[in-house]
N, C-alpha and C positions, 0 to 999 in steps of 0.2 A: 642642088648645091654640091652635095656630093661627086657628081662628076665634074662640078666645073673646079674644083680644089684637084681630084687626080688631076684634071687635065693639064696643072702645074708641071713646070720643070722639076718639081720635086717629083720622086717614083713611089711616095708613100701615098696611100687613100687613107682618106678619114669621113666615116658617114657621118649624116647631122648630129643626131643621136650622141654618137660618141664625141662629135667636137660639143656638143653642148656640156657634157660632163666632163669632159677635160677644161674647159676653160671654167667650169666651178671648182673643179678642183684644186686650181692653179691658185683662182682667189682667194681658195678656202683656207690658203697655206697661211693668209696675213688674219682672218679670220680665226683661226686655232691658236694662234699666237696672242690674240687676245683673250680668249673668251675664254680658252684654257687655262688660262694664267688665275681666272677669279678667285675660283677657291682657295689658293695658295699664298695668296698675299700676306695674310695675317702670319702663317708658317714660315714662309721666308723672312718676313719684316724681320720676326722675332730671331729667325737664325743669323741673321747677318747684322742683327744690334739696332733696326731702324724703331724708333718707341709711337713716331709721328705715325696716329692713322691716317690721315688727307694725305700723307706724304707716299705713304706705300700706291698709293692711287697713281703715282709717277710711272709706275712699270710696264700700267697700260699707257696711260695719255704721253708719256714723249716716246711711248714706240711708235703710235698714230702719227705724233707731230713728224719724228725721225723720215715715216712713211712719206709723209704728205711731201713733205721739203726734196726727198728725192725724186718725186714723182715729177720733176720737170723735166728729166733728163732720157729717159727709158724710151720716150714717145720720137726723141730727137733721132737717137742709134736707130730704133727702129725703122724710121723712114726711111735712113741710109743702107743699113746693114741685113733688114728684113727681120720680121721677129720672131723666127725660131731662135736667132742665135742669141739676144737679149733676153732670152725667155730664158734659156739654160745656163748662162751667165747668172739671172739674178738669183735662180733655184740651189745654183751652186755656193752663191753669197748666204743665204737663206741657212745654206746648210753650217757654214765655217760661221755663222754669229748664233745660230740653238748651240752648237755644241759651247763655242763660248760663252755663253750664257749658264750653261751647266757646270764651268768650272770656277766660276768668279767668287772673292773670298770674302767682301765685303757691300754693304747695298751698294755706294756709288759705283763700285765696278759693275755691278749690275746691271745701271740706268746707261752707263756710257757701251755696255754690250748691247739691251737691246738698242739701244737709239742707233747703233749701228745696225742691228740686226732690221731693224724697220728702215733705216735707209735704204739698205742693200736689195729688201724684197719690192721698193716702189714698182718694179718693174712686172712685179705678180697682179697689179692693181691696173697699171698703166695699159699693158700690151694685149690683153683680151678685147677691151675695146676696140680696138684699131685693128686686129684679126676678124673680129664680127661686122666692121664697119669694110670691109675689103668689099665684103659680099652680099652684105644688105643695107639697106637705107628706109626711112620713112619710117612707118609702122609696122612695117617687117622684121624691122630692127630692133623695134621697142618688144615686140614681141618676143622676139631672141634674148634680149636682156632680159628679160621678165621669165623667160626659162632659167637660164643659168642663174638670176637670183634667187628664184627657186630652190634650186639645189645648192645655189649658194649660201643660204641662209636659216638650211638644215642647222649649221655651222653651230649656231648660237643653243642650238637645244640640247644638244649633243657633247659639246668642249666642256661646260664648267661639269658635266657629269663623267665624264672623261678624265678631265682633271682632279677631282673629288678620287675617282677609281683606282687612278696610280698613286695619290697621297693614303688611301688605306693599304697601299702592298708596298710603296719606297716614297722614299723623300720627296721633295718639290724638283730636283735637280734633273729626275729621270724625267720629269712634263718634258724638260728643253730637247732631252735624248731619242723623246719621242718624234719632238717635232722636225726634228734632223734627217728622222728615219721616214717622214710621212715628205717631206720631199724628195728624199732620194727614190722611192717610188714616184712620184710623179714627173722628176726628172727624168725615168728610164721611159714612160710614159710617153712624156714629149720626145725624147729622142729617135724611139720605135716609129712613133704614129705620126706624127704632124709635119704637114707638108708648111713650105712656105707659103702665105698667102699672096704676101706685097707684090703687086703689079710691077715687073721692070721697070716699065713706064712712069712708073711713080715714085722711082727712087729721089730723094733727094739728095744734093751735095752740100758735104761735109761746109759749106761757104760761111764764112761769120752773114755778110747780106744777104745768104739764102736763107739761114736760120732766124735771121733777124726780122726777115719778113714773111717769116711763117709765122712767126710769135705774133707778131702786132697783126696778124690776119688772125689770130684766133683771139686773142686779145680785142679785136676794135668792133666783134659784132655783136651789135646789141640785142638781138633778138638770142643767141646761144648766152651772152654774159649774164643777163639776167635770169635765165634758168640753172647754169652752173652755182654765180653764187647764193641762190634762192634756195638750190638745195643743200648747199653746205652751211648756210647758217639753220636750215631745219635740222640736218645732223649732226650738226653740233650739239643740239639740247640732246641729241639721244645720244651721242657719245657722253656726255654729261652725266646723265642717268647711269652707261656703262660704266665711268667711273667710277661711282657713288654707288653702284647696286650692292656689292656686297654687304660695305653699310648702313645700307635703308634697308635690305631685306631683310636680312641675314640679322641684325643688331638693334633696329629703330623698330622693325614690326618682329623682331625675337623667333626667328623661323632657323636661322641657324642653320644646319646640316638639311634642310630642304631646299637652301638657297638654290642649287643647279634647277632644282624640279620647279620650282618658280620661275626662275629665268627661262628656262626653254620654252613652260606655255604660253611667258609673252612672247618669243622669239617665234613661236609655232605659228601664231596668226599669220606676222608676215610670209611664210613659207604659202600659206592656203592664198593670202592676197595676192601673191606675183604669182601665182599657177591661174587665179582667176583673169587677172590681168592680162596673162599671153593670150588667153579664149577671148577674151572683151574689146583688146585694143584697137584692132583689125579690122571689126564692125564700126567702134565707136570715136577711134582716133584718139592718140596721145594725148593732146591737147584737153579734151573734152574730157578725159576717165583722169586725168591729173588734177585737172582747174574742180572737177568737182571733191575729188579727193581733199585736195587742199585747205576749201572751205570747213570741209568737214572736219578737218583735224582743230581747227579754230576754234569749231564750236566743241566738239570735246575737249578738248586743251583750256578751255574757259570752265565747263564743270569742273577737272581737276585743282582750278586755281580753287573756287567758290570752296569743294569739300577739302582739301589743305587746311583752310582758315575756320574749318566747322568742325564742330567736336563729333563727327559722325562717319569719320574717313575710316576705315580698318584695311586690313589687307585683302580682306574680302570685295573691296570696293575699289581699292588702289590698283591690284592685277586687271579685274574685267575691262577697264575704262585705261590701262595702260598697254593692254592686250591689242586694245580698239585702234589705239593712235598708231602704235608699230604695224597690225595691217595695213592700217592708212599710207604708212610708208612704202608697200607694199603696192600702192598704184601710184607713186608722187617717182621714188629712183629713179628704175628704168625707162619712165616713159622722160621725165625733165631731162636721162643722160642723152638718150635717143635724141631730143630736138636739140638740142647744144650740138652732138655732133654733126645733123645734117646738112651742114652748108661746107661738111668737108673732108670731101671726096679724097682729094688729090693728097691733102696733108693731113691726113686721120692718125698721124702715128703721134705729130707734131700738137695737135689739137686735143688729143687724147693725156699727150703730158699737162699743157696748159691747166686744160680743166682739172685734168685730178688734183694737180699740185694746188690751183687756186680752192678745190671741196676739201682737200685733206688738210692743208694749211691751218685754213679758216676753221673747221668743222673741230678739229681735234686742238686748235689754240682754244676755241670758247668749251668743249670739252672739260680742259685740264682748268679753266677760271670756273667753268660751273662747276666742277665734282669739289675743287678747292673751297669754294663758297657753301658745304654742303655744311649743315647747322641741327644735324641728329634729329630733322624731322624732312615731310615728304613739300613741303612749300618751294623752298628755291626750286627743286625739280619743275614743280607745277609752272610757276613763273614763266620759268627758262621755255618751257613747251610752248605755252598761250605766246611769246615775246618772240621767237622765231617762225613762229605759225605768219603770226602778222606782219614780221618785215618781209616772210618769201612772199608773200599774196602782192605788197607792195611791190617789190623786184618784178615779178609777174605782170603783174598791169604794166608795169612801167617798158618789160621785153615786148608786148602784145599792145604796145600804144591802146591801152586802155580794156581791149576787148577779149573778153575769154570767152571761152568756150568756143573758139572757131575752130575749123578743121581745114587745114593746107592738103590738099591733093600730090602729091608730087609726081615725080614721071613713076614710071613702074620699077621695081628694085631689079638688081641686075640678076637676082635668082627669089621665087618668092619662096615664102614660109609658110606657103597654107598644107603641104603636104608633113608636116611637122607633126610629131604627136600633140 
């Protein structure tokens, strides 16, 4: 891989290794913007006058939504323009909405920063895909994605204690200041190291009927649609959860100043699931390590509804069994993004927007209604989990005309990943 990336008209190399950690790093930027934020909410709420707790919940869910609603557009540039240079455009957006965010003098100024600041970064979300999709295909792919979410997903263990760490040394203000300065490194990053990927040959033109018939080619396959939005209405209940965690943890089970240390051991699971996943996929196929996945989450997501409603739930039982379902996700992302994208070689940048926009949209709209819906115990949670579990299994059947667990052969990727660590 690495030699076929130098052998680009770009002069810069980038081995696997380091393109895998640069494209988590990249995503990690929309990840620390959230998950950074948890601790602080109560502290901001209170400094800028907002009294509403559900409402402080607004600062992550409409930077999500912000995200999501951009994320149609990143994938378009990119086919055209190639995506180094979308990449450093949105890093640079990235940066001019944290520091805005740090100077705002009242909550709504706030919500209308980040909702800009998550517009501007869709492109952190959109464009790695379409870079790893230049180069690999199939289960080589899912593989890859299953790396970088790996290190992508550090994220969550790491941010609310991070965030916690600068609210004991300065205000909430300096989180934003941080996060300005954690893209300008990665900005210099991509500018140093990353070649272009996009194929000449695959450039698209700027056309309204050329764009318009890329759209409805990603949009019209039922076998990708049904995975896309399968898996955005299962991350919606977990963005749910995210918006609602501080006050289930932190408030409903009275954990308080442990909340980070809570949140990252459930976030910790998925980190071990997508590293077991890149070793399993390859043997066992997408397909087959997701559909079983899937089930599974059904049937834990049904125990959590059952103990909700029984007076025998504590937080002792809530984490192990909410631990369980986040690994779960851990073999469901990458490998559902992997077969969404396969049918698109040519317009991966195009197809790359589509789906995001349609996962983030969706995912982060039932999001900010479930954390809204939250009722100072752990049931709507529960719910939201078992009620998405079972419409993606439905979408599922419905992309696979009925059959799971098959395995699609495809031609060979145009570089493989078994020499990968």
């Amino acid at each position: 891989m690495a030699a076929a990336i130098a052998s680009s008209t770009d002069h810069r190399a980038i081995g696997p290794v380091e393109l895998v950690v640069l494209m988590a790093a990249m995503m990690a930027l929309n990840g620390v913007a959230i998950d950074g934020m948890l601790p602080a909410l109560a502290q901001l709420a209170g400094d800028l006058g907002e009294a509403d707790g559900n409402r402080r919940q607004l600062v992550v869910g409409l930077y999500l939504l912000a995200n999501g609603v951009g994320c149609i557009y990143p994938g378009i540039l990119a086919d055209r323009f190639g995506r180094r240079r979308v990449v450093l455009v949105a890093l640079a957006a990235y940066v001019i909405g944290s520091l805005g965010c740090s100077l705002v003098g009242n909550f709504d100024e706030l919500l209308a920063m980040r909702a800009f600041q998550g517009f501007a970064a869709a492109g952190l979300s959109v464009v790695p895909a379409a870079i790893i999709r230049d180069r690999y295909e199939g289960d080589a792919m899912a593989r890859l994605l299953s790396m970088i979410s790996a290190v992508f997903i550090t994220v969550p263990i790491f941010a609310p204690g991070l965030g916690q760490l600068v609210l004991a040394f300065a205000g909430w203000r300096w989180i934003f200041v941080l996060l300005a300065g954690f893209a300008l490194l990665v900005g210099s990053w991509v500018w140093l190291r990353l070649p272009e990927t996009l194929d000449p040959q695959h450039r698209q033109k700027m056309q309204l009927g050329t764009l318009a018939g890329n759209m409805a080619q990603a949009l019209g396959n039922r076998s990708a649609m049904g995975y896309v939005i399968g898996s955005a209405i299962l991350f919606g209940s977990i963005f749910g959860y995210i918006n609602m965690s501080q006050q289930l943890i932190a408030e409903f089970f009275g954990l308080g100043d442990w909340f980070p240390l809570v949140f990252g051991i459930t976030a910790a699971a998925m980190v071990l699931a997508n590293l077991t996943n890149s070793r399993i996929v390859t043997r066992f196929g997408a397909r087959r390590v997701s559909h079983s996945g899937l089930i599974a989450f059904v049937i834990v997501s049904a125990a959590q509804v059952w103990l909700a409603y029984s007076p025998y739930e504590t937080i002792w039982i809530f984490v192990p069994l909410l631990a369980i379902n986040l690994a779960l996700l851990g073999f469901l992302g990458a490998n559902f993004g992997s077969i969404a994208m396969q049918p698109f070689a040519r317009i991966a940048g195009a197809a790359s927007s589509v789906q995001s926009f349609l996962r983030m949209v969706i995912s982060s709209g039932l999001g900010i209604m479930i954390g809204q819906l939250y009722d100072g115990t752990a049931r709507v949670l529960a719910i939201a989990l078992l009620c998405s579990a079972l419409i993606s299994l439905a979408l599922v059947l419905w992309a696979e005309d009925g059959k799971l667990f098959r395995r699609l052969h495809a031609k060979p990727p145009p570089q493989s990943a078994d020499h990968l660590p």
